[in-house]
Every structure is written in C-alpha cells, then in structure tokens.
C-alpha positions in Angstrom: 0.0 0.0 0.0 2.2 3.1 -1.4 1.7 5.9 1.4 3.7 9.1 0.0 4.7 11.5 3.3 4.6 15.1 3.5 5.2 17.6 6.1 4.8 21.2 6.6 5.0 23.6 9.9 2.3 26.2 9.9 4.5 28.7 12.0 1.8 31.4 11.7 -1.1 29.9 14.1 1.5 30.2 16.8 0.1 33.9 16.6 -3.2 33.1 18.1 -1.6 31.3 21.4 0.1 35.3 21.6 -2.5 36.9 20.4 -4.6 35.5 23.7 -2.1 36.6 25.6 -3.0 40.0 25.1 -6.6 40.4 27.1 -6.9 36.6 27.7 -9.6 36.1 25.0 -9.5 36.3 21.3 -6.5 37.8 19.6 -6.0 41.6 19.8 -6.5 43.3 16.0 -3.3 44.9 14.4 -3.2 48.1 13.0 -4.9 47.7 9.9 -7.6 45.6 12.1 -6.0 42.0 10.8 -8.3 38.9 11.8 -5.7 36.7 13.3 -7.7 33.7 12.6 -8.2 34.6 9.4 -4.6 34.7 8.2 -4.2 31.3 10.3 -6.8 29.9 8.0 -5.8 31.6 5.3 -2.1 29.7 5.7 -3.3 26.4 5.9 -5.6 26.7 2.9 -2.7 27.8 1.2 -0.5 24.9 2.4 -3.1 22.7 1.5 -3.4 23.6 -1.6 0.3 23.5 -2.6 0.4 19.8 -1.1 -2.2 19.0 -3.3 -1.3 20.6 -6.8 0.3 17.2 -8.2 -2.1 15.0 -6.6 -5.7 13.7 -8.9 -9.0 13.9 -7.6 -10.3 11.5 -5.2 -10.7 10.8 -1.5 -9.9 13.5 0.6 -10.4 13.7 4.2 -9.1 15.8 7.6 -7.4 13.6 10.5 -7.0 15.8 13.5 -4.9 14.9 16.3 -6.5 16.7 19.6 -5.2 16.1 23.6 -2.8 16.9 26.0 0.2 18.1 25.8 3.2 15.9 25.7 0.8 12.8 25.1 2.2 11.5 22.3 0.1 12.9 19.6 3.4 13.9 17.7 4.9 10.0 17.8 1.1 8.9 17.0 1.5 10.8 13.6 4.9 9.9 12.4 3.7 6.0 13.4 0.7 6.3 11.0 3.5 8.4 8.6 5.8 5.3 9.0 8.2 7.7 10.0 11.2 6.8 12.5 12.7 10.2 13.0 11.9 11.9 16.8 9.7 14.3 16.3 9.6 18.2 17.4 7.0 19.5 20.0 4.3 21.0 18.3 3.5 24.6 19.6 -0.1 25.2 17.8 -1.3 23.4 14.9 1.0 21.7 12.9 -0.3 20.4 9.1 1.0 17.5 7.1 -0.7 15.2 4.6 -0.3 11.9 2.9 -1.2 10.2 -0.2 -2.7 6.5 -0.7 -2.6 5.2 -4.2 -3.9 1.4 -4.9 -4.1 1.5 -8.8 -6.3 4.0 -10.2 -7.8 4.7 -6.6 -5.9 7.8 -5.1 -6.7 9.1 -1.7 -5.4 12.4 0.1 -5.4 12.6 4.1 -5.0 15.9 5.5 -3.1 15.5 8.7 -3.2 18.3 11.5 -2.1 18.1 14.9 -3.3 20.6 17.6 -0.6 21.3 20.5 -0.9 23.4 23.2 -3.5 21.2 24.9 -7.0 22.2 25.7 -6.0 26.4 25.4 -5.7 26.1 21.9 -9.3 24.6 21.5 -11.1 27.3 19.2 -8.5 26.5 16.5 -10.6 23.2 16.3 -13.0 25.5 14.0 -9.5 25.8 11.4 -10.2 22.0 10.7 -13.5 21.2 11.5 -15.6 23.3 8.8 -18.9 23.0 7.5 -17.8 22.1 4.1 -15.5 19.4 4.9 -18.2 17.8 7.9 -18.6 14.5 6.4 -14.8 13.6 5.4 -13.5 14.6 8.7 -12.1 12.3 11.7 -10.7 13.1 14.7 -8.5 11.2 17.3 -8.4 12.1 21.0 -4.9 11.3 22.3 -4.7 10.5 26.7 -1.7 10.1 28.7 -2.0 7.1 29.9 1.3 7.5 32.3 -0.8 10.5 34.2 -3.9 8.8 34.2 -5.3 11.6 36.8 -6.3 13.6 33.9 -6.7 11.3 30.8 -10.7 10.7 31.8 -10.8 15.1 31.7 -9.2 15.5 28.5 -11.6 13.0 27.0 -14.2 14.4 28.0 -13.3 17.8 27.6 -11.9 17.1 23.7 -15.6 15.2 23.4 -17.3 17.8 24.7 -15.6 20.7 22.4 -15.4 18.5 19.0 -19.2 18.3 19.6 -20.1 22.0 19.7 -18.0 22.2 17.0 -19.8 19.7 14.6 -23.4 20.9 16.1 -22.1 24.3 15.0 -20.9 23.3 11.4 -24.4 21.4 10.5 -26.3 24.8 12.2 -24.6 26.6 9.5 -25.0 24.1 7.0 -28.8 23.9 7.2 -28.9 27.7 6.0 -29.4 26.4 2.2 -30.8 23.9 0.9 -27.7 22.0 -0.7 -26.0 22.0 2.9 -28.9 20.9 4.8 -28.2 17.6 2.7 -24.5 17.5 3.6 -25.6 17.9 7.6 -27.8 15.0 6.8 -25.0 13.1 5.7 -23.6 13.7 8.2 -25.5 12.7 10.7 -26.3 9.6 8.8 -23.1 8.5 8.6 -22.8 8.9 12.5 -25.8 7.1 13.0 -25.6 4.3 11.2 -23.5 2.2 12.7 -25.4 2.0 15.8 -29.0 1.2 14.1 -29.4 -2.1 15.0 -26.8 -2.3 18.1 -29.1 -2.7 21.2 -27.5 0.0 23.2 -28.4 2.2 19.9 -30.5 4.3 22.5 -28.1 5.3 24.3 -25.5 6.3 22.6 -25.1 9.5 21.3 -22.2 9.8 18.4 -20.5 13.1 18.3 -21.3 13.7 14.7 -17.7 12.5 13.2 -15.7 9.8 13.9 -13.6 9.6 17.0 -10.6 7.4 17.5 -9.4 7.2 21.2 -6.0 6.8 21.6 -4.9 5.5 25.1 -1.1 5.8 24.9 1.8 5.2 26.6 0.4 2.0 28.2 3.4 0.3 29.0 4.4 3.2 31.5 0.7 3.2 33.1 1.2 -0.9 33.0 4.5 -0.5 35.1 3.4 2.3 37.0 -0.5 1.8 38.5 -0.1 -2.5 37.3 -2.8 -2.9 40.1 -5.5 -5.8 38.7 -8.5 -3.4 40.3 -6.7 0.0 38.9 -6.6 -1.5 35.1 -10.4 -2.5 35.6 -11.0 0.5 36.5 -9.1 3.0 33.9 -10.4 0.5 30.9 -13.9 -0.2 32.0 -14.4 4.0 32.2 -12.6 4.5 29.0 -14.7 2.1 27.4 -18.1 3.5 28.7 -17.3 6.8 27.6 -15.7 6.5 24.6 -19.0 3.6 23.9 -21.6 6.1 24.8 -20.5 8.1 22.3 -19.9 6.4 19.7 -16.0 5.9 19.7 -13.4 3.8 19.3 -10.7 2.7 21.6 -7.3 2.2 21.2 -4.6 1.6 23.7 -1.3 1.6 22.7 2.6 1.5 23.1 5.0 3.1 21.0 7.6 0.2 20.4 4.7 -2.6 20.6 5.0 -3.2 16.8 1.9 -5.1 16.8 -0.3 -2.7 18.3 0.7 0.6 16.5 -0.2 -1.8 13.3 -3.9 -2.0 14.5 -3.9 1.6 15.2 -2.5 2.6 11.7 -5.3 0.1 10.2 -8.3 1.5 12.1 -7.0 5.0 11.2 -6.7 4.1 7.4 -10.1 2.9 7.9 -11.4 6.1 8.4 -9.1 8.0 6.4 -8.8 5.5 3.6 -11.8 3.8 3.4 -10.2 0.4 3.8 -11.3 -2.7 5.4 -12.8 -2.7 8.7 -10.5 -3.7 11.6 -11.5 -7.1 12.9 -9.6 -7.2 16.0 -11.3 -6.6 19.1 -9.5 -6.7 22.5 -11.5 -6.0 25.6 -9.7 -7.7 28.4 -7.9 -5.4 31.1 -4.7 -7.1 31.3 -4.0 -6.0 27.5 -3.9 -3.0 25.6 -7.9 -2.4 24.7 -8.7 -2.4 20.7 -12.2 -1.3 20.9 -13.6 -0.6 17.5 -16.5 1.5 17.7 -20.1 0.1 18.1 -18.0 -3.3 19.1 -18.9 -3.1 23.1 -21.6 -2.9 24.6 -22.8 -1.6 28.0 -23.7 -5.0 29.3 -20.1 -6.2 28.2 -18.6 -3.4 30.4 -20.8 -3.8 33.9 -21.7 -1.4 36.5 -19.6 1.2 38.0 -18.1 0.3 41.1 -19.6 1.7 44.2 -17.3 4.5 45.7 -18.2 5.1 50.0 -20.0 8.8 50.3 -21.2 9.0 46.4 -24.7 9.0 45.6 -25.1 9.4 41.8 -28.1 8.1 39.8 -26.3 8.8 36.2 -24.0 5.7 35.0 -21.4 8.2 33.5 -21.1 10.4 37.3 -20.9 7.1 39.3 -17.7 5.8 36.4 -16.7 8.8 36.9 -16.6 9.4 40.5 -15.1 5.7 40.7 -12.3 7.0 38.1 -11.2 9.7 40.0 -11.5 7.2 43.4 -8.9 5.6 41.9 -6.6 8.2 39.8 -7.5 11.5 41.7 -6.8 14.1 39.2 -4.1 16.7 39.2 -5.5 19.7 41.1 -2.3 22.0 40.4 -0.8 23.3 37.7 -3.9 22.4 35.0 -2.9 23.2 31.4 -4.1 27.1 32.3 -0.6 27.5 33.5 0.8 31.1 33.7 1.5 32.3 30.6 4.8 33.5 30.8 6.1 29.4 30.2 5.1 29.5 26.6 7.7 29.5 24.1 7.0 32.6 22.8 9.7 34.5 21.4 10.8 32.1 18.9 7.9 33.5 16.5 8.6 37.1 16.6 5.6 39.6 15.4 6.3 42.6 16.9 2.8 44.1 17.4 1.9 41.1 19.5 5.1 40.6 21.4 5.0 44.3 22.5 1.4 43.8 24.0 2.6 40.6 25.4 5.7 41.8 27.1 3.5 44.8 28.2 0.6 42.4 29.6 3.9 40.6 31.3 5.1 43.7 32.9 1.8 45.0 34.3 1.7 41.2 35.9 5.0 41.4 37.2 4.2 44.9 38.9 0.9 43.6 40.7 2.8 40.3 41.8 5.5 42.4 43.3 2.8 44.8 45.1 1.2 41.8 46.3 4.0 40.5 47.7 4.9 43.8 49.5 1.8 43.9 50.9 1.7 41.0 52.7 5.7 41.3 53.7 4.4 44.9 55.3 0.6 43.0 56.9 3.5 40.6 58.3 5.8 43.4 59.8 2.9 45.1 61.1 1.1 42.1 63.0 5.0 41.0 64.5 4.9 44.3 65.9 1.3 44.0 67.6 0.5 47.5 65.8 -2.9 48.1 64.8 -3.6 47.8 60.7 
C-alpha cells in the first residue's frame, strides 16, 4: 500500500496562542484591524493547496490529532506516517498530509495536529468546517502514564469537538444543498449503531472519533494494580461507547499494536477494510472498535463510599477519580509566561505581550509587599 509522506510547519497559528495573551480572550486586531484567525486559515488553505497541486482527484479527508500536551500525539503521527525520525513539540497546529494510491484509486489525508492542549481549542474550528463535515475524523490522544487527567481530557476534547460539529451542520442547514450535507452527516454517525441494542443510548459526536490510550506500557508498570486496570479500561470504554468511539490503547515500540492503530486509522481516512480485531480484556492493551462493546459487556460502576449518583457516567466517573484523583495543580491554564513565545517574533503582539507581562509582574510584586508589610505590622502587635 504506497503511502507518499509530506510535512509542513504552519509557524503562523502560533500567533493566536500570543494573540490571547494579550486580554486573555481572542486575539487583539493589528493596526490595519488584521483577523488573526483569518490569516491562520488563510495559511493552511494555502498549504493545502500547494500539497495537493500534483495530486488527482479522489478521497480526501481531515485527520486531527487533539489532547494533551506531551501525550504523544506527535509520535502517533509519524507511526501512522511510517516515520522513524523523533519528532519536534508542536507549539499550535501543525499540518502535514499523505497520499494512498492502490491502482487508479488515489486518496489524500490531511493531517493536522493541535498542540498546546485544551488552550488552543477554538482552532478546532480551522479544521472542523462545514464544508469538509462529512470527510472529517478526529482522534483524541490521553496520557495514559498520568492517568489523573486522561478521563478530563476525553471528555473535555468530546465535549468541544461536539459543539463544534453541532455548529458546522447549524450553518450548514442555512441552504438547501447543505442541509443535505448535515444529513449526511448525521447519517453517517448514525448508522452504525442502528441495529446495536444499546443504539438508545448512545449519542455519536457527529464524526468519527478514534481514542487513543497511549503510553500503556508506562501506566502498566506504574498503576499495574488488577483493580486500577479494571477501572481505567472499563471507564474509558463506557465513555468513549456512549458516544460512539473507538478505543485504542497503545505503546510506541509494541509493533503489533501501533499496526492496528495505523489500520483502524486508514479505515477512516482510507476507506479500507474494517479492523476485525477486538481486545476488551484489562490485562492487555484495549482495541475497541466502535459500536464493538456494549454496555452489558462493560458492567456497572463500582460503588465508591459517600457517592450517591443516579447517572451511569457520574458514578464511572466518581469511581475514576477514586482511583486516579486528578491533578489539582498546575492544569494546562498554566501562567502564561512558560510559553515559548519569542521564537515567532511579530512585533505588534510581542509588544502587548511583554506589556501584559510587565503589568503582571508589577501587581505580583505589590502583592507580595503587601503582605511582607501585613506581616511586619502584625510581629509588631501595631494596629492595621
């Protein structure tokens, strides 16, 4: 199966991460009243359509790597690529592509990887457009070595791809011609679980959604426990089943497994045969195509002492974090000063940046002497 390979660094997104660093919402206009988004999809279009000039027509579709950062979304890309090189951080949103050619069928997969964890989340709206609804897929990568959070970042990705599609088929069903495409759509989401008894209750985002569980060997050598792999693969597999997901755990040098993920992957992006393989024991790495569980399969949240939750999904996930209490400190809204900013200079955002920094940096400082002085004061027994 000839895979041609094809990278390309969209430097210019970075802007948007600055940009928010500016007021802490969307990113400040320039002079000339410059749409920052915009120019970001402006770029990639651009890109896009340079990577595709020698290419025919046929299948084209949008694989988007969401989740947290340093989880591995970067190595889950250059495994589907074939590629053995190490690759760099991402920063933003990074854009590659690939070509498939069997015979006279040629297929074109439009690969973009979204760093900077959950803060970067409106760029999802740079990928997942209208116009492309029904040939995109997304996968949601968790660190499985910090399990703490890998149930919140699901979630949290699930949650935000979903107001995204909901808000590409609104627009869609404006005219006539796109209320057919948001049918599509939804049909295509749909159809899978039409005659799968828990068909009810699922609810499919609206695109399909690979989960990838990685780094498993380090969560296998570090929380081994028989009960704490129950756990961590019956929730994953309720969630990711209720809505309509698949589930893949893997391990970078586990040969065997990153060749399931690359097939379920060209699956979707492909079109090629379904994967066949289905893995739902605990003591293994989960392969968990979607509508292949079921809720019956899974079982019944275990009970945790001082919960009292009617909804399935709060008692899995008060049992989850029973077991993997999540990180408190340091989420990914970490001060903003710790991104790499300056190594994509654009001086009308760095000077607001280094601006916002300063006016920070001054009210940190008067802070501090205020308390140093409340201190001095109350050692002295002198009144306020």
């Amino acid at each position: 199966m000839p895979l041609a390979r094809h990278s390309g660094r969209c430097t210019l997104e970075n802007r948007v991460l600055l940009g928010k660093m500016a007021d802490g919402k969307a990113a400040p206009a320039a002079a000339g009243g410059v749409d920052v988004f915009k120019l970001v999809a402006d770029k990639v279009a651009d890109q896009e359509s340079k990577a595709m000039q020698d290419t025919s027509a046929g299948v084209e579709c949008e694989l988007l790597f969401v989740g947290a950062k340093n989880s591995g979304k970067s190595t889950l890309i250059h495994s589907f690529l074939m590629k053995e090189d190490t690759p760099k951080p991402t920063t933003a949103l990074e854009y590659r592509f690939a070509r498939r050619s069997t015979g006279d069928d040629k297929a074109v997969a439009n690969i973009w990887e979204l760093g900077g964890g959950s803060q970067l989340s409106e760029l999802l709206k740079v990928v997942l457009l209208p116009e492309r609804l029904t040939s995109c897929v997304v996968a949601i990568t968790l660190d499985l070595s910090n399990p703490g959070d890998a149930l919140s970042t699901l979630t949290f990705w699930l949650d935000e791809v979903r107001k995204q599609v909901e808000t590409c088929a609104m627009q869609l069903r404006a005219t006539p011609a796109g209320a057919a495409s948001a049918d599509k759509a939804q049909q295509l989401a749909d159809e899978l679980w039409l005659e799968h008894p828990d068909g009810p209750q699922v609810r499919p985002v609206g695109v399909p959604v690979v989960v990838l569980g990685h780094k498993w060997d380090e969560f296998e050598a570090n929380f081994g426990e028989p009960e704490n792999r129950k756990v961590l693969t019956r929730c994953l597999r309720y969630f990711c089943h209720v809505n309509g997901a698949s589930l893949v755990c893997t391990k970078h040098k586990d040969k065997a497994m990153m060749t399931v993920l690359r097939n379920l992957l060209y699956h979707h992006v492909f079109h090629t045969s379904a994967v066949r393989t289905v893995q739902l024991e605990h003591t293994r790495p989960l392969v968990v195509p979607a509508s292949a569980d079921s809720i019956a399969a899974i079982g019944k949240p275990p009970l945790v002492e001082g919960v009292h939750i009617d909804t399935p999904s709060e008692r899995w996930r008060a049992a989850f974090e029973a077991s993997f209490p999540p990180k408190a400190a340091k989420r990914e809204a970490q001060d903003l000063s710790l991104v790499e900013a300056e190594q994509f200079a654009e001086e009308i955002i760095d000077v607001l940046r280094r601006q916002k920094q300063g006016e920070l940096d001054k009210m940190r400082r008067e802070a501090t002497r205020e308390q140093e002085q409340a201190a001095r004061t109350g050692a002295a027994g002198l009144p306020p």
